[in-house]
C-alpha positions in Angstrom: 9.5 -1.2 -89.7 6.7 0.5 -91.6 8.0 3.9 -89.8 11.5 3.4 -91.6 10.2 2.2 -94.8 6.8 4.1 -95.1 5.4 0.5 -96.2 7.6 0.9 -99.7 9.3 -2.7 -100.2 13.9 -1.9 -101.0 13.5 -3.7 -104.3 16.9 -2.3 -105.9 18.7 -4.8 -103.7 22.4 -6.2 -105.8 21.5 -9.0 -107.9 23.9 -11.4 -105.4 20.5 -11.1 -102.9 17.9 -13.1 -104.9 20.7 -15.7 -106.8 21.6 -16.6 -103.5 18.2 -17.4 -102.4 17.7 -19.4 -105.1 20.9 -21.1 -105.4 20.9 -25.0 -104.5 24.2 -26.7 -103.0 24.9 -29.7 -105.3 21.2 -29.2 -106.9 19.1 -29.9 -103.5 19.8 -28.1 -100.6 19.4 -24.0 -100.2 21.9 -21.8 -98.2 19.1 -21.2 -95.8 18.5 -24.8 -95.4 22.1 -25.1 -94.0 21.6 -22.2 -91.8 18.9 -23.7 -90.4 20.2 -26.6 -89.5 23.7 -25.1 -88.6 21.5 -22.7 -86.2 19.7 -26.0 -85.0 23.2 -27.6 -84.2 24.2 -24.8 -82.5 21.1 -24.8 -80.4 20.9 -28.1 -79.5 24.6 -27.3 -77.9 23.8 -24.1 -76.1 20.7 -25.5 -74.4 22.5 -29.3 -73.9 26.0 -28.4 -72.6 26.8 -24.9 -72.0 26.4 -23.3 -68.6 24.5 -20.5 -69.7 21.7 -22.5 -71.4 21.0 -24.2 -68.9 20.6 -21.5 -66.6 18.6 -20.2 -69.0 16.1 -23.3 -69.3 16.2 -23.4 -65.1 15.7 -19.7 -64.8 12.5 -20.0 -67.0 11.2 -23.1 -65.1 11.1 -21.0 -61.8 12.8 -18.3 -61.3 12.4 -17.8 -57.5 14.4 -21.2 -57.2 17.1 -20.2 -59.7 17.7 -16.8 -57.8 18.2 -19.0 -54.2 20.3 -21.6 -56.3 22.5 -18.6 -57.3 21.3 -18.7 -61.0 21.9 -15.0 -61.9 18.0 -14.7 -63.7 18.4 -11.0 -64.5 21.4 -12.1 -66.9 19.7 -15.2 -68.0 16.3 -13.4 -69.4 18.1 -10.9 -70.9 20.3 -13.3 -73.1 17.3 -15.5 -73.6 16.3 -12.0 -75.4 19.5 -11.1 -77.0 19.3 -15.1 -78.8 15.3 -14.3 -79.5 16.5 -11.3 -80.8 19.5 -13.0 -83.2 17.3 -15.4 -84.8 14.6 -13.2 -85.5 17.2 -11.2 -87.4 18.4 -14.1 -89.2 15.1 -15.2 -90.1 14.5 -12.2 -91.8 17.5 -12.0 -93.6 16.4 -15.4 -94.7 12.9 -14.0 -96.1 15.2 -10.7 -97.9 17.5 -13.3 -99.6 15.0 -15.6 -100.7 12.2 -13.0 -101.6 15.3 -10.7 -103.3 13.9 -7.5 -102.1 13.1 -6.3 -98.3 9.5 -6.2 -98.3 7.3 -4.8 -95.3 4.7 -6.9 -96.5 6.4 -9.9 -95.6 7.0 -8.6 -92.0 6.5 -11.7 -90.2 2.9 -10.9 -89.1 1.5 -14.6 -89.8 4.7 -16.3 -87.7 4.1 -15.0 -84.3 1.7 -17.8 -83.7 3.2 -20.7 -85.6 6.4 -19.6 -83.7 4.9 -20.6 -80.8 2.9 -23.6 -82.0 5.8 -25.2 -83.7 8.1 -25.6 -80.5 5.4 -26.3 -78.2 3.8 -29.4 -80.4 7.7 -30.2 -80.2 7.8 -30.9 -76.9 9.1 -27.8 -75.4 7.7 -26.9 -71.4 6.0 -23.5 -71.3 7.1 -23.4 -68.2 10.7 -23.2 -68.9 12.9 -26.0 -68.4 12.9 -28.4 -71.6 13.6 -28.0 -74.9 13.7 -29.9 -77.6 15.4 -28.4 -80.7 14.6 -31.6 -82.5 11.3 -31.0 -81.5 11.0 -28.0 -82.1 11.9 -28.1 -86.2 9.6 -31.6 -86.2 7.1 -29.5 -84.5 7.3 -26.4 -87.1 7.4 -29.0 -90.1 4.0 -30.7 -88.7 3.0 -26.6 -88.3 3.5 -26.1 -92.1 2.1 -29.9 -93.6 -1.1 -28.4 -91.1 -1.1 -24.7 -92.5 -0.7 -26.2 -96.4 -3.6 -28.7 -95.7 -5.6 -25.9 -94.7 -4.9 -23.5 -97.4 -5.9 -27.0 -99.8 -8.8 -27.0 -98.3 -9.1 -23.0 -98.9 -9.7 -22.3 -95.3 -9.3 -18.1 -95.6 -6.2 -16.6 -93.8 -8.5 -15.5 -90.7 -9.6 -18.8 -90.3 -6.4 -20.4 -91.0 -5.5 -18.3 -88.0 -8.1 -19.6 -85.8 -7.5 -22.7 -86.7 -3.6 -22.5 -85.8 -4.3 -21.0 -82.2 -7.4 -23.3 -81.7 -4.0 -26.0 -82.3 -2.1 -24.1 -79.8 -4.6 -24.2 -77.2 -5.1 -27.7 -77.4 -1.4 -28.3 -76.9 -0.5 -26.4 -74.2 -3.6 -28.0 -72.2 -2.4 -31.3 -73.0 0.6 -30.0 -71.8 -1.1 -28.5 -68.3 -3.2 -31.4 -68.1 -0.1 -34.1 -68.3 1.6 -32.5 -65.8 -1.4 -32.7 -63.3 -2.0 -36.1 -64.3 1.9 -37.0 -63.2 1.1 -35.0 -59.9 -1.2 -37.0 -59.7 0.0 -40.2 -59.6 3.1 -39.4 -57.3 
């Protein structure tokens, strides 16, 4: 992205771009908010009824037993991808619309982490198959309330970091550690 755009933000976007970033549908909600949440639905669908999400979720979870089940895995990563790929897109048409201008400065470098963080407080196995999409969007709410408190506090952006992965950590050991203590007492 900085290759393309030599690090210059497009700021002579149509005026359409930023009015409909800051529109509001009957005064409250914003166009993204409904995408979201459409984007949400539409998850919670793929992952809860369709054939292919499922293989997805059971070719994460192990994929030496989804290959002898007959789970094609090769086709299953690469359409986990393909989705990964589709939502990051939308996301960042989100950011265009509601910034009005396509800045490289807002080029997603502080979400990698809370990307992660968000659907693993949420619920979601690491491993591969679970998933919560409820979960997931509770889990990247509590992410924000977290990240907010600690910009009140004026924790710096480093630490804020640290702070988030030190978060991260402690959830997917919680997550390890519940799964030995369920071994455990089988």
């Amino acid at each position: 992205m900085l290759i393309l755009t030599q690090a210059q933000p497009i700021n002579n976007l149509p005026p359409i771009v930023g009015a409909i970033g800051s529109y509001k549908i009957l005064g409250y909600a914003s166009p993204s908010l409904l995408v979201a949440l459409a984007i949400g639905i539409a998850l919670f669908i793929f992952y809860r009824y369709s054939v292919a999400g499922k293989e997805t979720l059971m070719a994460g979870a192990n994929a030496r037993a989804a290959t002898i089940s007959g789970i094609p895995v090769a086709r299953s990563i690469v359409l986990a991808h393909v989705l990964s790929g589709m939502l990051a897109s939308v996301a960042g048409l989100m950011v265009v619309v509601r910034v009005g201008a396509a800045m490289p400065a807002v080029g997603g470098d502080d979400w990698l982490l809370p990307s992660f963080l968000g659907p693993v407080l949420g619920g979601t196995a690491l491993a591969g198959g679970f998933v919560s999409v409820l979960g997931a969007v509770l889990g990247a709410m509590l992410v924000t309330v977290i990240r907010s408190g600690l910009l009140v506090l004026n924790i710096g952006n480093f630490w804020l970091q640290l702070f988030l992965g030190l978060f991260l950590l402690g959830a997917v050991m919680a997550q390890r550690y519940r799964g030995v203590f369920r071994a455990r007492l089988r």
